[in-house]
DRENKEKOL-60466 format. One record per residue (C-alpha): residue in one letter; x, y, z. Coordinates in steps of 0.001 Angstrom, whole numbers. Example, Ala and Ser with C-alpha at 12.3 -4.5 7.8 and 13.67 -1.06 7.14 Angstrom:
<atoms>
   residu        px        py        pz
        A     12300     -4500      7800
        S     13670     -1060      7140
</atoms>
This chain:
<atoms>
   residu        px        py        pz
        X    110257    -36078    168201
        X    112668    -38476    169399
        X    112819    -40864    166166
        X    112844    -37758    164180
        X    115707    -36507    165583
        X    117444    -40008    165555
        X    116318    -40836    161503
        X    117397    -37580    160814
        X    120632    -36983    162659
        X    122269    -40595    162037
        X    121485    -40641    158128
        X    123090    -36971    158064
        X    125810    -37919    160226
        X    126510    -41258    158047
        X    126321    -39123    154388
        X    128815    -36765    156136
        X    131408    -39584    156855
        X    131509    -41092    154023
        X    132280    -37891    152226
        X    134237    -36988    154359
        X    136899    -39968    154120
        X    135715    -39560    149855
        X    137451    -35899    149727
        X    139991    -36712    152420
        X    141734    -39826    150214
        X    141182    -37114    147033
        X    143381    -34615    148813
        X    146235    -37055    150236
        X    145813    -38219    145955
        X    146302    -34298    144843
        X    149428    -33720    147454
        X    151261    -36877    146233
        X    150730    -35499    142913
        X    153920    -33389    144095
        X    157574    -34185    143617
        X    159714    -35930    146704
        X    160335    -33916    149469
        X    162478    -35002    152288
        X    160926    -33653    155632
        X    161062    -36622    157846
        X    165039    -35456    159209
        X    165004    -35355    163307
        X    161127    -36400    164295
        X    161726    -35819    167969
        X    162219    -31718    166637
        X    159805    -31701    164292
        X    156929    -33009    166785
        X    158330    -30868    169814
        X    158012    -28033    167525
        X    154337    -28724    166249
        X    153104    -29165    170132
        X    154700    -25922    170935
        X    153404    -23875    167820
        X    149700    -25686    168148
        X    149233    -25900    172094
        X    151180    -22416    172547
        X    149532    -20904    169605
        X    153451    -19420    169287
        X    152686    -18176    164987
        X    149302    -17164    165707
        X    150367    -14805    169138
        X    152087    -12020    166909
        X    148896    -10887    166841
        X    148409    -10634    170805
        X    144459    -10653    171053
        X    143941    -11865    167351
        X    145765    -14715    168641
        X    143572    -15409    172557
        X    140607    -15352    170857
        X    142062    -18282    167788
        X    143425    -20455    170824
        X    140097    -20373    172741
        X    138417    -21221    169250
        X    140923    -23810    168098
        X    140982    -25884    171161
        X    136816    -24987    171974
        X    137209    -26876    169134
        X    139010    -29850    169796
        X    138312    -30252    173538
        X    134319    -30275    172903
        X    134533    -33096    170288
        X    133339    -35345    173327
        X    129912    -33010    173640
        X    128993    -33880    170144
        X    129690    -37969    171704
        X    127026    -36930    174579
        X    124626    -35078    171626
        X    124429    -38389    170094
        X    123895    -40512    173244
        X    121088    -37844    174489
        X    119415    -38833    171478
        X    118216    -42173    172744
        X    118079    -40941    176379
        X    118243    -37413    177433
        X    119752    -38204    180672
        X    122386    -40038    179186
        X    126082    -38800    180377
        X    129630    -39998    179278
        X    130548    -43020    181305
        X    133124    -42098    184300
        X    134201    -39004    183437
        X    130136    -37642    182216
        X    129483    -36486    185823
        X    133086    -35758    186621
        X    133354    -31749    187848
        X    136687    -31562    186341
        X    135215    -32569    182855
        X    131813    -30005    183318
        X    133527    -27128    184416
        X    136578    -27627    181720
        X    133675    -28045    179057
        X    131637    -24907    180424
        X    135056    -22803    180881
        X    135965    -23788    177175
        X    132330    -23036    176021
        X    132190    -19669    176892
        X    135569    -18741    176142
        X    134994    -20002    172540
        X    131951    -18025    172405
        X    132915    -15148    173167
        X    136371    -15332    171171
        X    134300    -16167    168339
        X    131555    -13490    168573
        X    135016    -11258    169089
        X    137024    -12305    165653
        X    132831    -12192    163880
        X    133091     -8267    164936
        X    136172     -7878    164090
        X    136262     -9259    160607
        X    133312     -7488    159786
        X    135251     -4206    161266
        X    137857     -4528    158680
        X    135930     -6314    155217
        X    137351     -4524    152259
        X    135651     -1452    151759
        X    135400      2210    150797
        X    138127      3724    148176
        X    141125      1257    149675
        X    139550     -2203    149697
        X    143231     -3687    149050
        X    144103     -2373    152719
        X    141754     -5348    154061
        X    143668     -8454    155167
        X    140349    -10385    153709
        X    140540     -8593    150139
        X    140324    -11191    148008
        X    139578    -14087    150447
        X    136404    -16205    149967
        X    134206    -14353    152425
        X    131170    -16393    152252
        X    133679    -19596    153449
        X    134891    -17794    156318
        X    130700    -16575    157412
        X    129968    -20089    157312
        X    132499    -21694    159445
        X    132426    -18794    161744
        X    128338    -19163    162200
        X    128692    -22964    162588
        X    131106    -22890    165535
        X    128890    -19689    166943
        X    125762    -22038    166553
        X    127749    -25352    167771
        X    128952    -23536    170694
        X    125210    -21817    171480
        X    123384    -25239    171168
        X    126564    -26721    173723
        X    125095    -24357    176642
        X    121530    -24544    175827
        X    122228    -28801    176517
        X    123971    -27852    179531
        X    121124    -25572    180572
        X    118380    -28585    180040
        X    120193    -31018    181208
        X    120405    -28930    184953
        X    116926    -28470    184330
        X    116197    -32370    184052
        X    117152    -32007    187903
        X    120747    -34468    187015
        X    123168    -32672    189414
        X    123432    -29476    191070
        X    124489    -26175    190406
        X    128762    -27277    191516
        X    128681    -29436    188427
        X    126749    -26626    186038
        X    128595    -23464    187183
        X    128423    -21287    183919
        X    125136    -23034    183028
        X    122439    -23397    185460
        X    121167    -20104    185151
        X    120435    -20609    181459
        X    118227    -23988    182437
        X    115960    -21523    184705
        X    115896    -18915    182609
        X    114850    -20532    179400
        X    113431    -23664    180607
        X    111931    -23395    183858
        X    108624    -23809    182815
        X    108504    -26873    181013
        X    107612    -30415    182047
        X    110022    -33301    182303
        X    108289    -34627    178784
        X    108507    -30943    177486
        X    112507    -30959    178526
        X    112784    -34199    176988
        X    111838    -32982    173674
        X    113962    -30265    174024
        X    117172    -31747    174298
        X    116402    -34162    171158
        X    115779    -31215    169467
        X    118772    -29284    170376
        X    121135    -32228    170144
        X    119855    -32839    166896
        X    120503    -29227    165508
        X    123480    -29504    167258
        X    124459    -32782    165108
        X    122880    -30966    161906
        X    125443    -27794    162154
        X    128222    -30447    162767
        X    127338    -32662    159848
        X    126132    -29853    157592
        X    129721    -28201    157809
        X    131696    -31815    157529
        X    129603    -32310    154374
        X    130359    -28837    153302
        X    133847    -28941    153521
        X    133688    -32500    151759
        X    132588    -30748    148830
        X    135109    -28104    148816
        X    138505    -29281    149382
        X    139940    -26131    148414
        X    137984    -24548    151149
        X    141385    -23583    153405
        X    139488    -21778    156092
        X    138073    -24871    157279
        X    140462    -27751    155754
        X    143632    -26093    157496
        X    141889    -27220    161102
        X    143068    -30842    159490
        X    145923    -30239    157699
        X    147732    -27080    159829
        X    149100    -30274    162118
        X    151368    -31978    159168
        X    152204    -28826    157436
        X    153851    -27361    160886
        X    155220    -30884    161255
        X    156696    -30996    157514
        X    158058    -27585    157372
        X    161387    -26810    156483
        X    163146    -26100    159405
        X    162736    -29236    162041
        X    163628    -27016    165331
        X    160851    -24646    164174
        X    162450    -22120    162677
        X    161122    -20049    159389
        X    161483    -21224    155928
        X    164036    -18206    155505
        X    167784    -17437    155406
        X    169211    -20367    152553
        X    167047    -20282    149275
        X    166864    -24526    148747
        X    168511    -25884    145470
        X    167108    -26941    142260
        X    165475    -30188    143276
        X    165172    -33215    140588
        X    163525    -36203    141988
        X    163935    -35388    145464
        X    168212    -34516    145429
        X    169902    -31457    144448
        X    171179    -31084    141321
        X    175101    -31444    140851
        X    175963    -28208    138719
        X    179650    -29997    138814
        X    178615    -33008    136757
        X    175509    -31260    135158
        X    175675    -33263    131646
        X    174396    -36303    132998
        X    171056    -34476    133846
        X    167908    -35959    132333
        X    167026    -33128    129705
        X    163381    -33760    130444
        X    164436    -32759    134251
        X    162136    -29185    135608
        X    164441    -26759    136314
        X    162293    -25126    138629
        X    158377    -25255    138186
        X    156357    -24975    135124
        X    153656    -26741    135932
        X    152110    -26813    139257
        X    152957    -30791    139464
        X    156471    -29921    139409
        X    156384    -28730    143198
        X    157053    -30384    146061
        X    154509    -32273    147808
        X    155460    -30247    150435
        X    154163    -27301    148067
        X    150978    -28608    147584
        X    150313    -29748    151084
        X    151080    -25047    151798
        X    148255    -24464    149257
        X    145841    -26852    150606
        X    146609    -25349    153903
        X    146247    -21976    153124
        X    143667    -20283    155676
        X    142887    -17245    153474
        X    143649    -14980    156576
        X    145451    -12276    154847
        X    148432    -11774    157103
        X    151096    -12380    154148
        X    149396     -9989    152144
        X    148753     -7259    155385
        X    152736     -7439    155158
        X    153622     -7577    151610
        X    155542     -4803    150342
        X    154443     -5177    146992
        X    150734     -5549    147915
        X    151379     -2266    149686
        X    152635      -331    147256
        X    149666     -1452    145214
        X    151424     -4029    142600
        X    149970     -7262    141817
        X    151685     -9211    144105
        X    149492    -11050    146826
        X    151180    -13908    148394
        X    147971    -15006    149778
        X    146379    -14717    146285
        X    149287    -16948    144282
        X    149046    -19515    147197
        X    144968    -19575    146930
        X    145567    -19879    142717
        X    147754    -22320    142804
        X    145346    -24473    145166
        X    142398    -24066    142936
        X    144005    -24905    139807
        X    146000    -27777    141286
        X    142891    -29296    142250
        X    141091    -28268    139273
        X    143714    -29891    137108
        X    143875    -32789    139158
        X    141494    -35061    137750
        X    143539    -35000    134515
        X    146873    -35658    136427
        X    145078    -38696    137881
        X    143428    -40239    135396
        X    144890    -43646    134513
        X    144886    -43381    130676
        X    144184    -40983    127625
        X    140353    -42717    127297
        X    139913    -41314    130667
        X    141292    -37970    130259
        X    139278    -37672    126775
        X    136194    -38165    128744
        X    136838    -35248    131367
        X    134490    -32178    131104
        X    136302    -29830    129155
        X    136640    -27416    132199
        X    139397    -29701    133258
        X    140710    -29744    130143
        X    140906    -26003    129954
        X    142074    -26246    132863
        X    145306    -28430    131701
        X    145866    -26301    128612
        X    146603    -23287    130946
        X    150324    -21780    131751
        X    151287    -21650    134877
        X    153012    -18248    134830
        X    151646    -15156    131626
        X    149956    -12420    131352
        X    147287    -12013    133899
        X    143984    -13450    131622
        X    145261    -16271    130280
        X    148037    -17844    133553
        X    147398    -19117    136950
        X    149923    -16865    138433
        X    150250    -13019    136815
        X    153800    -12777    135251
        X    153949     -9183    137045
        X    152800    -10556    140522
        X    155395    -13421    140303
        X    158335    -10790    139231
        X    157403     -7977    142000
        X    158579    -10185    144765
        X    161648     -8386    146614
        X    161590    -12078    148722
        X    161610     -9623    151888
        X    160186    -12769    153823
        X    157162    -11586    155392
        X    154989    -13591    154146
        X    156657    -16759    155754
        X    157168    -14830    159071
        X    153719    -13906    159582
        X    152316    -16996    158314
        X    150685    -18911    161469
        X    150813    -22466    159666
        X    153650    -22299    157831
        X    153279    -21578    154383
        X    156760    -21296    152310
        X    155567    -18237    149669
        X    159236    -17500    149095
        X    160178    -20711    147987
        X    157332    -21144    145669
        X    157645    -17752    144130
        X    161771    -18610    143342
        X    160845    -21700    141988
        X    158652    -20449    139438
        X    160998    -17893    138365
        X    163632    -20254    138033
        X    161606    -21969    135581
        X    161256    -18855    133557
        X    164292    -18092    133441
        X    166312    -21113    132709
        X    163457    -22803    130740
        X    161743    -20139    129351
        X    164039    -17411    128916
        X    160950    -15058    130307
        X    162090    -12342    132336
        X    162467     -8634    133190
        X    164399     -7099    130239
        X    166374     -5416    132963
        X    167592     -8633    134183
        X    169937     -8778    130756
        X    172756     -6142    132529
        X    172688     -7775    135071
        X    173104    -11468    134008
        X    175330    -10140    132044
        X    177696     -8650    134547
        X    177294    -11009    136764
        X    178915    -13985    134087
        X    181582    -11380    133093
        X    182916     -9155    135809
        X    181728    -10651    138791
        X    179546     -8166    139799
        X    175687     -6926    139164
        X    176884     -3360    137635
        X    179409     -5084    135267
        X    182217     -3043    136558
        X    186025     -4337    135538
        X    187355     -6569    138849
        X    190812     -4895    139355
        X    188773     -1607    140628
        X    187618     -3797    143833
        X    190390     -2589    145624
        X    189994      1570    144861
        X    187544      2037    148170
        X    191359      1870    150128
        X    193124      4583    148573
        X    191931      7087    150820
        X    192635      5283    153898
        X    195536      6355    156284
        X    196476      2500    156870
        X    197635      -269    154790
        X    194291     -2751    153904
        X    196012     -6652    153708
        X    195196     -8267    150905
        X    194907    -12304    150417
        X    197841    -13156    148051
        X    199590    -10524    148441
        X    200403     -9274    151857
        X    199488    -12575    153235
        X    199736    -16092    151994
        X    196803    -18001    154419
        X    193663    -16410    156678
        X    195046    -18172    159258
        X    197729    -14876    159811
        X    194227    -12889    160365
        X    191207    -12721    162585
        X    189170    -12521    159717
        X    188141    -12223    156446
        X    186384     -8622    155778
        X    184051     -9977    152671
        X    183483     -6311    150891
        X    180848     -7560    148605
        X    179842     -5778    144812
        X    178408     -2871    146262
        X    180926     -2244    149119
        X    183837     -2269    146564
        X    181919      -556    143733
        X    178755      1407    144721
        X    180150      5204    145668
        X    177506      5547    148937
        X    178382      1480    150043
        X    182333      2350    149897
        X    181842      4929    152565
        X    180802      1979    154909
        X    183028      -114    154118
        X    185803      2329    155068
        X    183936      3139    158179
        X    184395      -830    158903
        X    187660      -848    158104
        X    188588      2040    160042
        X    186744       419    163182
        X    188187     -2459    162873
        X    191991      -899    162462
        X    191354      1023    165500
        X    189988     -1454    167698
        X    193041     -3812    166696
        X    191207     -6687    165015
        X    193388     -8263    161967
        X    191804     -8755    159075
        X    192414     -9083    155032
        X    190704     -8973    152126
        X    190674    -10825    148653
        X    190905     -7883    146661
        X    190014     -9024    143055
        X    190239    -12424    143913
        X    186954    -11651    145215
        X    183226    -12169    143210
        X    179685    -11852    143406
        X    177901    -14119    146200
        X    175323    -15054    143300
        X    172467    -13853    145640
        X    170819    -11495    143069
        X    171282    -14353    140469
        X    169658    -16788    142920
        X    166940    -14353    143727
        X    166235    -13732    140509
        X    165905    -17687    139354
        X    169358    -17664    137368
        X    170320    -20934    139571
        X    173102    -21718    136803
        X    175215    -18004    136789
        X    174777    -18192    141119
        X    176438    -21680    140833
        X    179180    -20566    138970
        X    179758    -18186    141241
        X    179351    -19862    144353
        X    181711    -22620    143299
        X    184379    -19761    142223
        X    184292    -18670    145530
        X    184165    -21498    146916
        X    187484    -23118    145375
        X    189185    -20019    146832
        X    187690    -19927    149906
        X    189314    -23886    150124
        X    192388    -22473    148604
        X    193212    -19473    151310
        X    191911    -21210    153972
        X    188827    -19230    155251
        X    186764    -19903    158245
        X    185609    -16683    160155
        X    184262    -13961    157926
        X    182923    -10203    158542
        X    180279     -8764    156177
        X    178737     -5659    155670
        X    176373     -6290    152853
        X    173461     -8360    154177
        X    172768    -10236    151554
        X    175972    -11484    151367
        X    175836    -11955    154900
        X    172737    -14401    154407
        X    174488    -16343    151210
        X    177691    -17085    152973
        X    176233    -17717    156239
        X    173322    -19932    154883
        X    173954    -21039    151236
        X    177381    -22130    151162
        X    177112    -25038    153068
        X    175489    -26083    150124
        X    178643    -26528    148092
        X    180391    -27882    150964
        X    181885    -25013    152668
        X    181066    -24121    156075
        X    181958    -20399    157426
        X    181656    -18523    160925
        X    180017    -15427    159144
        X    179423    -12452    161433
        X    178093     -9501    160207
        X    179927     -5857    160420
        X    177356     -5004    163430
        X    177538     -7475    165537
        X    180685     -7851    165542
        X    181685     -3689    165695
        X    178536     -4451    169100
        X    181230     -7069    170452
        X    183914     -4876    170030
        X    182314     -1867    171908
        X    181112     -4276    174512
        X    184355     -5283    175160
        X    186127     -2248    175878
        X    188150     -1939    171988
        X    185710       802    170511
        X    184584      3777    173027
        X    181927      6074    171437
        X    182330      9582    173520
        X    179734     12514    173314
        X    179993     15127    171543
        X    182186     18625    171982
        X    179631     20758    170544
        X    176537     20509    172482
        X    175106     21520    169702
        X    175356     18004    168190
        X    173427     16849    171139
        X    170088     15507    170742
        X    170373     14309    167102
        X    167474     11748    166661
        X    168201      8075    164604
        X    166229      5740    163512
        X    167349      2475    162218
        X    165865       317    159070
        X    166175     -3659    159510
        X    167138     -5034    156190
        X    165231     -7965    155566
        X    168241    -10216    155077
        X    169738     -9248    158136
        X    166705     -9330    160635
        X    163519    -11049    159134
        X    165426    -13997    157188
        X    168532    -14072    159987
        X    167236    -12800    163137
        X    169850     -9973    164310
        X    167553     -7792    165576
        X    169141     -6531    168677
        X    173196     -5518    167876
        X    172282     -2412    165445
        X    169934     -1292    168050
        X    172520     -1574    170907
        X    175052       433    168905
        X    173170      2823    168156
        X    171754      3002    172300
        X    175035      3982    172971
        X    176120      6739    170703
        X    176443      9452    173227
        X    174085     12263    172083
        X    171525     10728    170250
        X    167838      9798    170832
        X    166642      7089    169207
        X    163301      6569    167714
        X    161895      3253    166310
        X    159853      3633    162833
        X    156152      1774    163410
        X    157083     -1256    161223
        X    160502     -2742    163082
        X    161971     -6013    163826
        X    159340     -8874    162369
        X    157221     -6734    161000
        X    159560     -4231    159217
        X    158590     -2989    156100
        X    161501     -3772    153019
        X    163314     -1128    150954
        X    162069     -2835    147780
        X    166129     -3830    146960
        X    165896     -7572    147254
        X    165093    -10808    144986
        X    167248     -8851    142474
        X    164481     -5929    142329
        X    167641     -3354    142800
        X    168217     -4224    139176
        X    164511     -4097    137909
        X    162442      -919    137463
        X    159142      -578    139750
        X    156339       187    137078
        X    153308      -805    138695
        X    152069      1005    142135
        X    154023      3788    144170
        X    157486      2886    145059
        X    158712       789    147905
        X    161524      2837    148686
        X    159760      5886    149056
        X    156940      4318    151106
        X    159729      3363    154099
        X    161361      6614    153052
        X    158541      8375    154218
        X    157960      6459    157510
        X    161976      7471    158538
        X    160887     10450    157832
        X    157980     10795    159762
        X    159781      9864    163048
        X    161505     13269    162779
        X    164949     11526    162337
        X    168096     13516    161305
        X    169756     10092    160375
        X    168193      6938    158835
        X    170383      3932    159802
        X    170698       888    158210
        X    173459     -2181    158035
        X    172879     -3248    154243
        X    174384     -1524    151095
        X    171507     -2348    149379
        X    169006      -472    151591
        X    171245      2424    151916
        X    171407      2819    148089
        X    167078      2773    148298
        X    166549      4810    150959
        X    169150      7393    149705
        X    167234      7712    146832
        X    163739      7878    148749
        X    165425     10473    150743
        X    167041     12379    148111
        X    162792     12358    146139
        X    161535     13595    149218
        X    163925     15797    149643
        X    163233     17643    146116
        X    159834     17645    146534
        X    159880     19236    149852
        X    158971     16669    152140
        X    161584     15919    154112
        X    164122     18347    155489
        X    167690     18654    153787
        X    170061     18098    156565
        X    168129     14313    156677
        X    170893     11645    155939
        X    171193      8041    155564
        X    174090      6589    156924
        X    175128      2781    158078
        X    175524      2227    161335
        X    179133      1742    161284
        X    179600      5064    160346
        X    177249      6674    162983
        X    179661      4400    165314
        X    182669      5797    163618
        X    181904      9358    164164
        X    181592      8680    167794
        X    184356      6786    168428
        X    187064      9310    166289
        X    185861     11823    168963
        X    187860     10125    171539
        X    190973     10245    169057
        X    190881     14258    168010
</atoms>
């Protein structure tokens, strides 16, 4: 028995090696396939933030139990590595033990402790995957739809039988009378049980032939995975640890907030001197070599888990979109393609099997039976950003998906025909609904105070406390204009000096960004930007959250840098510090109306202000407040962003009325929100559900400011 399991478990053990370093140097090959990608900025973050998101499990514990049971499996699996060491020595001599530290207690019962933990977290994620497979007449509600199950069995049964044939060693090797039962606390019990009645030869036997089927699973999967180096279920346990370390944002923050320019060879390109571009440079990506590095490394990582797509508005309003899916296509075909991206000469590629050269031959964005990525999936994106928040190894989906629509639009000229209007107003009139500039001022007239404008009733910012940015839809859009008077109002009363550029004010470019017209949101950007230079801003209030998000984070990209506060936190600062005093109100009657408050995306998800809506609205005397299911991280989008306010929904139910009818449901008689653009969605959600009977008529959506308005003129009547 004993040569058997010695022949057998060293030639298994030496195939699995060697393929194993074979497909590892074949995937470093595909991921330098990428473009240059500079993530090497402040190491001392970057490695502080990978021990604290690996050893504290920090991505993976938004799922509270989901995420004990991973950390009990993840580091089962790396603190038992030196078990397999002991499997191998017990193969020559079954009382053989680690030297020093074999018989150590602290070792044994760390070993036992993480044995049984992992066992039991792995039997619990077995039952629970199987609890939620996609099935019956919603299969797309399953995190796993679309995930390759069999993968996910296989690893999962390896570790279960890894971690079984771990206690059945410890159980023979208390049998083989080594120690007693203080070093084999969690074990000894399985030694008499099972093995009590077999001879010292008999026990012998037995632990070559477990430590040899424990060497087998080990091997089996290592050779496995060395033929599938697309398989992300199991390859992320190798590659999670450089893709956290490599991700955007060094201090461990999100790849959210700033959208990343148009890289060529590594550096952005300068829009200012953009005739002296290479006109073979990708604009974008058109083929899946033109990403990053970086974006290869995210595909190979991939883990299949689902959590992107469990969030995904589009996904959940049934559209194409899967975030998961595009990230697990554009693995496969990178790697599928690869052979012919690193072959050294056109002999070489002529000999390939024609599957590869297929493979080459095929778009990377078109019509779903002919592209890697479906042309509808790519263009239902509202960029929302919950993909890359739930992500628990970092993947960047939003970046990916805005790169490949840049490509289609500046390169291809393939987009929405909806997308025309506003392209088109945008490059005109400075605005998405292509509206004539000298109306940005109209939302004052009805105002019983003077609004300063930049220019014109003063020369410099500097005479102000700041700049009230009004944005497109604050100016223009009848339902934003109301909150931007409520701000205004607020801000008059509370005695905080601000101005306004009037018509000297355009578009942020963020639906132009969004929606992968790089060129139109540089020409705005750098408009505003020369007269943000010019009038000397620094400190800036916004009410539109997307605006909020470009000034605060994408600016600094042409060289300005801003103190951008948006309308809520600031109008929280201002109640907090005595200058705004919401009173109840006179009619009791009043009393008891319930709110509940929508997080736009760009304001919470991609910027983190979760907390100074909420407190405004905590302290509007009368009111109950009552949180919708999905809030905060997990808050489900209005369907307005990546430039989808400007494209029609065609495919699945719409987004807007799917958060519609969660406000609803909490029995609100307001629906808050800080962003123009969610007001505008959730109005018209509202005003459907409202026609059809669904949701009562005296239902309103308001912004918070004027909730906060209402309160505090109270005080002044």
């Amino acid at each position: 028995m004993q040569i058997l399991a010695i022949v057998v478990s060293l030639t298994v053990t030496l195939v699995a090696v060697a393929l194993f370093g074979k497909t590892i140097g074949h995937i470093v090959s595909v991921i330098k396939l990428g473009q240059p990608a500079a993530r090497t900025d402040e190491p001392g973050k970057r490695t502080v933030t990978l021990v604290k998101e690996s050893l504290g499990h920090t991505r993976m514990l938004q799922w509270s139990h989901i995420g004990v049971m991973h950390w009990f499996v993840a580091f089962g699996f790396i603190g038992l590595v030196l078990t397999l060491v002991t499997a191998f020595g017990q193969l020559f001599d079954p009382h053989w033990a680690l030297p020093i530290i074999g018989h150590w207690f602290v070792f044994e019962w760390v070993s036992e402790a993480l044995t049984w933990t992992g066992l039991i977290s792995i039997i619990g994620l077995m039952i629970y995957r199987l609890m939620h497979l996609p099935r019956g007449d919603k299969p797309r509600s399953s995190r796993f739809y679309g995930s390759t199950s069999w993968q996910a069995y296989y690893v999962e049964y390896t570790i279960l039988g890894v971690l079984i044939c771990i206690l059945l060693l410890r159980g023979l090797e208390y049998q083989l009378g080594e120690q007693d039962k203080f070093h084999f606390p969690m074990t000894f019990f399985l030694g008499s049980g099972f093995f009590g009645g077999l001879s010292e030869h008999g026990l012998e036997n037995a632990v070559y032939l477990v430590a040899m089927i424990k060497i087998l699973i080990s091997f089996a999967w290592m050779i496995t995975i060395s033929l599938n180096a697309t398989m992300g279920v199991a390859w992320h346990r190798f590659t999670a640890w450089p893709n956290i370390w490599f991700k955007r944002e060094a201090d461990g923050g999100t790849a959210l907030g700033a959208l990343q320019p148009i890289m060529v060879n590594g550096a952005p390109i300068d829009f200012e001197n953009i005739d002296e571009l290479d006109e073979d440079a990708a604009l974008g990506v058109g083929k899946v070599e033109d990403f990053t590095w970086k974006g290869l490394l995210d595909f190979t990582t991939c883990t299949e888990c689902g959590r992107c797509q469990s969030q995904c508005p589009a996904w959940n309003t049934d559209k194409p979109l899967s975030p998961k899916l595009i990230m697990m296509g554009l693995r496969e075909h990178a790697y599928a393609k690869a052979p012919y991206l690193l072959a050294s000469s056109d002999d070489d590629r002529k000999s390939l099997s024609q599957l590869v050269l297929d493979e080459q031959e095929k778009p990377l964005v078109g019509p779903a039976d002919v592209a890697v990525i479906d042309e509808e999936a790519l263009w239902a994106c509202t960029s929302c950003g919950a993909c890359v928040q739930q992500c628990p190894v970092d993947i960047e989906h939003v970046d990916a998906i805005m790169d490949m629509r840049r490509y289609q639009v500046l390169i291809e000229s393939s987009f929405p025909s909806e997308l025309n209007g506003l392209f088109k107003g945008l490059e005109n009139k400075g605005n998405p609904w292509n509206m004539n500039p000298s109306g940005r001022m109209d939302w004052t007239k009805d105002l019983p105070f003077e609004v300063k404008q930049v220019g014109t009733d003063v020369e410099s910012l500097d005479e102000v406390d700041y700049l009230f940015w009004v944005g497109c839809a604050g100016a223009f859009e009848d339902r934003a204009k109301k909150t931007t008077q409520a701000v205004a109002e607020l801000l008059n009363i509370a005695g905080v000096s601000f101005a306004v550029l009037g018509d000297g004010e355009t578009c942020t470019g963020d639906p132009a960004r969004r929606s992968g017209n790089e060129f139109v949101f540089q020409q705005l950007a750098m408009q505003n930007a020369e007269v943000f230079k010019e009038t000397g801003v620094r400190k800036v209030v916004s009410t539109c959250a997307h605006c909020f998000n470009t000034l605060k984070n994408e600016y600094s990209q042409l060289g300005v840098e801003l103190d951008v506060i948006h309308h809520t936190q600031l109008l929280n600062r201002l109640v907090r510090d005595g200058k705004l005093t919401p009173v109840a109100p006179a009619d009791s009657s009043l009393n008891g109306q319930k709110i509940t408050y929508h997080d736009p995306c760009y304001l919470g998800r991609h910027n983190q202000v979760y907390d100074a809506p909420r407190e405004l609205l905590d302290i509007i005397p009368g009111a109950e407040y009552a949180e919708m299911p999905r809030n905060q991280t997990k808050s489900f989008c209005c369907g307005a962003g990546g430039a989808r306010m400007w494209m029609e929904e065609k495919l699945g139910t719409r987004i807007n009325l799917n958060r519609t009818t969660e406000a609803v449901e909490t029995g609100a008689d307001k629906i808050a929100t800080g962003c123009p653009f969610c007001r505008v969605m959730l109005s018209d959600g509202l005003t459907a559900k409202q026609a059809d009977g669904s949701a009562r008529e005296s239902v309103e959506v308001q912004d918070v400011a004027q909730l906060l308005l209402t309160s505090v003129k109270r005080s002044e009547s």
